[in-house]
N, C-alpha and C positions, 0 to 999 in steps of 0.2 A: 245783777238781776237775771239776766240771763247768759249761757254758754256763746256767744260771739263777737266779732271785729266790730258789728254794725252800732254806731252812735244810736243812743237814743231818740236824737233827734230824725234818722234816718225811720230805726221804727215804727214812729208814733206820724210820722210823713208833713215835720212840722218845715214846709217850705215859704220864702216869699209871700206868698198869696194867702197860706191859710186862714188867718185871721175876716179876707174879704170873702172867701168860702164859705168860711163859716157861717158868718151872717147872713150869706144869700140863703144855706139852708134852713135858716131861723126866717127870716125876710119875704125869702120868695121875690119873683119879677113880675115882670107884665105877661109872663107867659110860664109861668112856673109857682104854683101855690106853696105854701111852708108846708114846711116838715109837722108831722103834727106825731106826740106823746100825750103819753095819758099814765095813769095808774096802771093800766095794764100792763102799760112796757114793763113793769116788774120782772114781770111771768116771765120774763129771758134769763133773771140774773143765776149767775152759777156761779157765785163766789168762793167756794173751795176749787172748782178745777178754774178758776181763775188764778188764783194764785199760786195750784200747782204749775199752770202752765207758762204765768211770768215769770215766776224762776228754773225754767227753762226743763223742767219734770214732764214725761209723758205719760199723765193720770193712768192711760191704759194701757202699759206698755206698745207691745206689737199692734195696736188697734188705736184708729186715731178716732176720736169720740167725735160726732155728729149734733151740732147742736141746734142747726135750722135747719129747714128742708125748702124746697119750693112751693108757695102758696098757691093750692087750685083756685081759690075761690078768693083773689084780691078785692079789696076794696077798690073804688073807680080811682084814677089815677088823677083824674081832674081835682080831686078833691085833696091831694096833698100825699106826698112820701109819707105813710106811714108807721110808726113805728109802734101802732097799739094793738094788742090781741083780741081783734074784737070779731075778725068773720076769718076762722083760717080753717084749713085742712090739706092735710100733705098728701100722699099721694097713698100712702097705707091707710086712708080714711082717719089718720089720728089730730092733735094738733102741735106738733113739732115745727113753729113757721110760727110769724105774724104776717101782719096785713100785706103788706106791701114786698115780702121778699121774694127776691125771683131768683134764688140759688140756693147752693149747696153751704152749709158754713163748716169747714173742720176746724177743727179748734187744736193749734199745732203751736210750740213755743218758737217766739221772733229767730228767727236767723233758719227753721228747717229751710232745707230745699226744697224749688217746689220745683214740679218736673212736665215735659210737655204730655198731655195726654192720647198725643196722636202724634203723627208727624205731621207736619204745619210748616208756614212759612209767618213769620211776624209782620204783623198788621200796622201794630201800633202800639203805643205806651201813652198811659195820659195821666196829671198828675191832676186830681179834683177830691179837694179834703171836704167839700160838702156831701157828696157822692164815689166812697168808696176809694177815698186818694190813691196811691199809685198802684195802675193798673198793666195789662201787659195783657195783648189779645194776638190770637192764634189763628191761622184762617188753614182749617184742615183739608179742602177743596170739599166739591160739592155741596156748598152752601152750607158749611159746619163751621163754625165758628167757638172760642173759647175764651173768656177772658179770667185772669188771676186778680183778685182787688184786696185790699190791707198791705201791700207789699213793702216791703223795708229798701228793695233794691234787688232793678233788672240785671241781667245778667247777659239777657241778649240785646241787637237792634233790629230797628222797622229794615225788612227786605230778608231776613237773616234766615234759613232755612236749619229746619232744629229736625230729630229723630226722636220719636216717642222716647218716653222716660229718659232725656236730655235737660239736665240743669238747665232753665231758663229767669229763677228770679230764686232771692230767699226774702221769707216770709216775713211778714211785723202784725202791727196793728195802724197802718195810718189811715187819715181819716176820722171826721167829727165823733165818728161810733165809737172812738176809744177816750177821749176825752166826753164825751157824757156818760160814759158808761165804766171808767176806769176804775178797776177792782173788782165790779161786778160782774162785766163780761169778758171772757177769755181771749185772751187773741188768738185770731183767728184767719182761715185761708175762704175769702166770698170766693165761689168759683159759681161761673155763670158759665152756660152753654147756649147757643145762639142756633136754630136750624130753618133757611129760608126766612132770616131777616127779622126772626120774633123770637123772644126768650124763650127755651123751653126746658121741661124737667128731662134728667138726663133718667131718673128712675122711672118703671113703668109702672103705672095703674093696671087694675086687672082690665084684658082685652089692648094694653100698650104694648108695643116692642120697647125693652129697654136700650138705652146706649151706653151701656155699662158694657161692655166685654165678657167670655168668662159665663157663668150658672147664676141662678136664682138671685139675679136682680142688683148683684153686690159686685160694688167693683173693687178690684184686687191693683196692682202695681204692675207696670209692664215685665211679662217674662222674655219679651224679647226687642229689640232696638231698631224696626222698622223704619227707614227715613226717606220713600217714595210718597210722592204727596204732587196732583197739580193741583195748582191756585184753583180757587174760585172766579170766573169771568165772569163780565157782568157785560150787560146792553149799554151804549154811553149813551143813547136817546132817553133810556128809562134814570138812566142816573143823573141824568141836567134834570127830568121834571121831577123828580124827589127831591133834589136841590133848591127848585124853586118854590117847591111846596113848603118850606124851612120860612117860618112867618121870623122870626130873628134876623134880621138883615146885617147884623155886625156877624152873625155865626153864618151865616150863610158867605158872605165876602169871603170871611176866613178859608172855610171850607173849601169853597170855590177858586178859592188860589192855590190849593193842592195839585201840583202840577201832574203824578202818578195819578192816571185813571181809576188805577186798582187801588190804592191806597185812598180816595178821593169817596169811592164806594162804598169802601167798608167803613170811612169815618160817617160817612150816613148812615150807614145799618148803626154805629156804636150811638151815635145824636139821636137817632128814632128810639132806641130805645131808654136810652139814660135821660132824656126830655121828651117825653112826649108831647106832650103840650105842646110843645115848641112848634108843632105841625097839624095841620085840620084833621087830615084821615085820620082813621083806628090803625094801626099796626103798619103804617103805612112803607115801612121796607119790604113788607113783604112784595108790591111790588117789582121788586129786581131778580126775582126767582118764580122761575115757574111751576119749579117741584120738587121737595124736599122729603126725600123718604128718611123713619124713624130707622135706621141698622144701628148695630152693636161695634164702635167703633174707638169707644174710650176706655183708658185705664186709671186708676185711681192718681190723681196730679202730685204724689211722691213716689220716692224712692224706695225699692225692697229695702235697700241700706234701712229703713226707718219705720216702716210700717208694712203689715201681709195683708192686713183691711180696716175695716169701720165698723162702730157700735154708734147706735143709737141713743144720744143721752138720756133718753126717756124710759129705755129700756134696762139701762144700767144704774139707773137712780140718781142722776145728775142733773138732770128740769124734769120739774112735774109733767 
């Protein structure tokens, strides 16, 4: 099905757990509403470059096609992950996005490389098939953060110090999104950008700086292999009471037994934002940062080997 080593099972991120994953994202907890679809999730499907891109074809050659954007206008979070088209707008004023997504999607056949977008030191890896299963997150200092999600298989580990456009994971689809969605949506690379503790679009709106590298908005692959990067520090006074702000008291233990300060931090920035609910405030990591400026600091998360940039599926005639 497609050109590599990796099992299917690797993929499609089917570990252990999935099955109890799953139905937490069907189910919901005491502090986590369900997933909610509708008819509108349709509006996502792109069943021809779906199936270009499982058997492992890249629909646009040198251009890796774009088929979600970041939602300005989410729907409230309280009210459930989203997966309907019902209140969206990307950052071009269009509706390339649904409700609830808070990234980037490229749509790239299982096994591409994917590459660091910065130089970074690794955060963490997390393996959640109801939320984006294997993931792989990047801490570029200065409260810039990155994470990779659908991943088939890391490549790096937590502590590991990588240089922009540095192989650090290859691509899949794991994750419940490819089992409700299989055939009809492409797999794909979720890339999430994190700055000062909150998700943010990496593309600009007009009057934004983008964090895309490089001319008018579009980000290209790194031209060259920068690997100076300091960590992001945090306050340990500010990071115990975000801690104890974590209403989950088994996530919170957990958490709390992370014996790295630094790694202890940013798994609270990853909890605030992948459950909110889970905690009283609004956006409440942003607490650990006192100022995050927009700079132009990323390159596209592959390799020249693979791709020179991105198209818009909307714009190429691949979702409405």
């Amino acid at each position: 099905m497609f050109d590599s080593d990796l099992s299917l099972r690797e993929v499609l991120g089917l570990t252990g757990n999935a099955a109890r994953e799953a139905w937490l994202a069907l189910r919901g907890d005491p502090s986590l509403p369900p997933s909610k679809f509708g008819t509108s999730s349709t509006r996502l499907f792109t069943p021809r470059l779906a199936f270009a891109t499982w058997r492992g074809r890249r629909h646009l050659g040198r251009q890796v096609p774009i088929v979600n954007l970041f939602n300005r206008t989410p729907t409230p979070i309280e009210q459930g992950w989203s997966v309907r088209v019902t209140q969206v707008r990307d950052f071009r004023g269009k509706g390339l996005t649904y409700d609830s997504h808070n990234g980037t999607d490229f749509a790239v056949p299982p096994g591409t490389r994917v590459v660091a977008a910065a130089p970074g030191v690794v955060v963490a890896t997390r393996s959640e098939y109801n939320r984006g299963g294997l993931k792989l997150y990047l801490d570029h200092g200065d409260g810039l953060m990155t994470s990779s999600n659908h991943l088939a298989r890391a490549l790096v580990g937590v502590g590991e110090r990588v240089a922009r456009g540095q192989p650090v994971a290859l691509s899949g689809y794991s994750g419940i999104d490819a089992l409700a969605s299989f055939g009809a949506v492409a797999p794909h690379l979720h890339f999430n950008v994190y700055l000062g503790g909150v998700q943010v679009d990496p593309f600009a709106a007009p009057g934004e700086t983008s964090l895309w590298q490089g001319e008018n908005n579009q980000p290209h692959p790194a031209r060259r292999c920068d690997a100076d990067v300091l960590a992001t520090s945090f306050d340990a006074a500010a990071v115990d009471a975000l801690l104890q702000a974590l209403h989950d008291r088994e996530r919170r233990a957990v958490l709390g037994a992370i014996e790295d300060p630094w790694c202890r931090a940013w798994q609270l920035v990853i909890e605030a934002n992948t459950y909110p609910t889970r905690f009283a405030a609004h956006e409440p990591a942003r607490s650990l940062f006192r100022m995050a400026t927009r700079v132009p600091r990323l390159t596209l998360p592959f390799s020249t080997g693979d791709f020179d940039g991105v198209a818009f599926a909307d714009d190429v005639g691949l979702r409405a």
